[in-house]
C-alpha positions as a printed Julia matrix, in Angstrom:
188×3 Matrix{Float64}:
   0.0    0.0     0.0
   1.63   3.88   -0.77
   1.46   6.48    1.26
  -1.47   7.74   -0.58
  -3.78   4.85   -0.22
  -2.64   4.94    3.62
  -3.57   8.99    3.4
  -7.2    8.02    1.82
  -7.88   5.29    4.09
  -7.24   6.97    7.03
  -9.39   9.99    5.3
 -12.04   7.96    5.47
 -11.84   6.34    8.85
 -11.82  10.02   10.38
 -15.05  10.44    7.74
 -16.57   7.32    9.72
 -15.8    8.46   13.31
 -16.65  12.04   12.94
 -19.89  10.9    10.49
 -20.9    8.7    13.88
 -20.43  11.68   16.54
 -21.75  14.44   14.26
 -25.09  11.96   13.39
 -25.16  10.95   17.47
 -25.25  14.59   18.68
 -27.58  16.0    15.7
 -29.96  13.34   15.03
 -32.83  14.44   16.95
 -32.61  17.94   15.24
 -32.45  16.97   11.79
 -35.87  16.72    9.54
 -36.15  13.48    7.76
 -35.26  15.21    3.84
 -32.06  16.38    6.0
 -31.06  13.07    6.86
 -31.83  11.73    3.34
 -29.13  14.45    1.83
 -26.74  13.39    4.24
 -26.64   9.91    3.66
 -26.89  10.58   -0.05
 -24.3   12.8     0.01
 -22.17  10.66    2.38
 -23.15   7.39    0.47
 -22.04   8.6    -2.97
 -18.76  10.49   -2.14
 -17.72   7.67   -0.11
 -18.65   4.97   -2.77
 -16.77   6.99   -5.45
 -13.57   7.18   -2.9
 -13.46   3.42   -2.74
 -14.38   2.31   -6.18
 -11.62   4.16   -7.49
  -9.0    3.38   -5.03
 -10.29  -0.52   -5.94
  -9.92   0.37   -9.85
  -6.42   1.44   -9.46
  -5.79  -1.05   -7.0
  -6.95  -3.79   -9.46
  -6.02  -2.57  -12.88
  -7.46  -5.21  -15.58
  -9.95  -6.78  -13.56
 -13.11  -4.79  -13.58
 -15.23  -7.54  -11.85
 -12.97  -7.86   -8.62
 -12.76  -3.87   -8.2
 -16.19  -3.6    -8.84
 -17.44  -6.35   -6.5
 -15.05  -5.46   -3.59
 -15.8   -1.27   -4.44
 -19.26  -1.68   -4.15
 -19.49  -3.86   -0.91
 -17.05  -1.87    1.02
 -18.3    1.43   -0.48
 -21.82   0.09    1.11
 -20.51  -1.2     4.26
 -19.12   2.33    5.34
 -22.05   4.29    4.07
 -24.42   2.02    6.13
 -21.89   2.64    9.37
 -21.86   6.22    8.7
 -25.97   6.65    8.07
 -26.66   4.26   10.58
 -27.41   6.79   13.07
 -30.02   8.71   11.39
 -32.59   6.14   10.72
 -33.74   3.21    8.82
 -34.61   4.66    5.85
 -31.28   6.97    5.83
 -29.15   4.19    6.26
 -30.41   2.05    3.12
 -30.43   5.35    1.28
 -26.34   5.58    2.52
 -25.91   2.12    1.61
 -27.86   2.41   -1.42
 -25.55   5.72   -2.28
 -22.15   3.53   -1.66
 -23.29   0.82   -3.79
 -24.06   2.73   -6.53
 -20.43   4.8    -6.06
 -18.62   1.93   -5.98
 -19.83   0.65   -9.18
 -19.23   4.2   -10.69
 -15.99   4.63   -9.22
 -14.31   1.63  -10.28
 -15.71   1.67  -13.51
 -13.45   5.16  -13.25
 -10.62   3.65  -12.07
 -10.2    0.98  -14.67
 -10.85   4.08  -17.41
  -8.42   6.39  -16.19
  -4.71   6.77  -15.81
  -3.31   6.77  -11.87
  -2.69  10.72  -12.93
  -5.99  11.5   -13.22
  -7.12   8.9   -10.67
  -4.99  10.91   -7.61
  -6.84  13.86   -8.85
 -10.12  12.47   -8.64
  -9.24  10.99   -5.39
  -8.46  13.8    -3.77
 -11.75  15.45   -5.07
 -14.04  12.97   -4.37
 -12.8   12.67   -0.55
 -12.95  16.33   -0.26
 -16.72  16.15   -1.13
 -17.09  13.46    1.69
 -15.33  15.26    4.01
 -17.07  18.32    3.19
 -20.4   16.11    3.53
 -19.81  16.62    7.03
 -20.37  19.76    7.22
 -23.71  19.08    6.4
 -24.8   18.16   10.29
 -24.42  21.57   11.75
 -25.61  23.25    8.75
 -28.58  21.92    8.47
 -29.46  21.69   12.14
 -29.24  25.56   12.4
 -31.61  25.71    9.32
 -34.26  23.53   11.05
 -34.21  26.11   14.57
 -37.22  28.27   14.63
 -34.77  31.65   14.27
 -34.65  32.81   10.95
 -31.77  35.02   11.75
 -27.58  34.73   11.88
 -26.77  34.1    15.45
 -23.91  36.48   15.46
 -21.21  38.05   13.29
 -18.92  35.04   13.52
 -20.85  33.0    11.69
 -19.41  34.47    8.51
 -15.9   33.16    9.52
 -16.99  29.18    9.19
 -17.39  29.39    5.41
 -13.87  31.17    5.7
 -12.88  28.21    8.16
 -14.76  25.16    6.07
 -12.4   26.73    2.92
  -8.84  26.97    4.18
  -9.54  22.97    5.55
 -10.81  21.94    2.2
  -7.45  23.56    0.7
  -5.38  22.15    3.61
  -6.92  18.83    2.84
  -6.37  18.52   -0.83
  -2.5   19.86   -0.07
  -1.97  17.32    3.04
  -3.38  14.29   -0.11
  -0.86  15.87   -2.44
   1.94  15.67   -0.41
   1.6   11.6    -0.65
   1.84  11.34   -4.27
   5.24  10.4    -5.1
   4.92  11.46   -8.67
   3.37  15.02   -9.62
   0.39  14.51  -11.65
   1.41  17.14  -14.23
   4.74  15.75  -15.34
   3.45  12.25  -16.88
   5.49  10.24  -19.3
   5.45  11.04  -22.95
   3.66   8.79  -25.27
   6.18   7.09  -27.84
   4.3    6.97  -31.49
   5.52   4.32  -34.05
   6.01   5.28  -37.41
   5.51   2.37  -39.85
C-alpha cells in the first residue's frame, strides 16, 4: 500500500468516526429530507472514494474492483448513516453501492494521474459532507436570523480545511500529476 492509499484510508476512517459523533449529537434535530441528503451525500462520495481506489488497485480486472468497491463502499455508508434512521441508512448504503460501481468503472478508465486527482476530489466532497450536520441543524431552529457576526468566519474556516486537505493528499503522491510520461508513437 503507498502512502497515498494509507492517506485516503485513514481519510475515510476520520469520515466514519466524525460521520458517527456528528449523526449521534444532531440526530434528533435533523428533519427526515435532511437526513436523506446526508446519507446521499455521504453514500455517494464515499462509494466513489473506494471504487476508485479498488480500480487502481486492481487494474485489468473490472469484476474484482467492482465487486469489492461496491461492498465496502456500502458497508461504510451504512456505518456512517446508521445513526439517522432506517430509511437513511439504506439510502447511505444504497448511495455507496451505486459509487462503488461508478468509481471503479473510473478507475479501470483512467490513468493513476488522473485517478490521484479524482481521489483527492471525491474525498474532499465526503469530508465536506460533514459539514452538512451543523448546517442543516441551524436551518431547522425556529430563528430565521444569523446568530452572530462570527458566523461568517466558518465558510472562511470550512475553505482553508478543504485547501489544507487537498494539499496534506498531495503531499503523498510520489509522482506530480502534471509531469506524466510522454507517449512514444511508431512510425511504420
Amino acid at each position: 500500500m503507498s502512502d497515498f492509499q494509507i492517506f485516503i484510508t485513514l481519510a475515510l476512517l476520520m469520515i466514519v468516526i466524525f460521520s458517527f459523533l456528528l449523526a449521534r449529537k444532531f440526530h434528533t434535530t435533523l428533519h427526515h429530507s435532511h437526513c436523506m441528503v446526508i446519507s446521499m451525500m455521504t453514500g455517494t462520495s464515499i462509494g466513489l472514494v473506494i471504487g476508485l481506489m479498488m480500480g487502481s488497485i486492481f487494474p485489468g480486472n473490472l469484476f474484482l474492483a467492482t465487486v469489492s468497491g461496491m461492498s465496502t463502499g456500502a458497508l461504510i455508508a451504512g456505518v456512517c448513516n446508521w445513526k439517522l434512521g432506517m430509511v437513511s441508512c439504506i439510502e447511505g448504503i444504497s448511495a455507496g453501492l451505486m459509487g462503488g460501481m461508478m468509481g471503479a468503472m473510473l478507475g479501470e478508465m483512467i490513468s493513476i494521474a488522473e485517478s490521484i486527482i479524482l481521489l483527492e476530489l471525491f474525498i474532499t466532497l465526503a469530508v465536506c459532507s460533514l459539514v452538512l450536520y451543523p448546517t442543516f441543524a441551524s436551518t431547522s431552529s425556529p430563528e430565521p436570523f444569523i446568530p452572530s457576526k462570527k458566523w461568517f468566519l466558518k465558510p472562511l474556516l470550512v475553505f482553508f480545511l478543504v485547501v489544507g486537505f487537498l494539499l496534506a493528499g498531495s503531499w503523498y503522491v510520489g509522482e506530480p500529476v502534471n509531469q506524466q510520461k510522454p507517449h512514444i508513437h511508431h512510425s511504420s
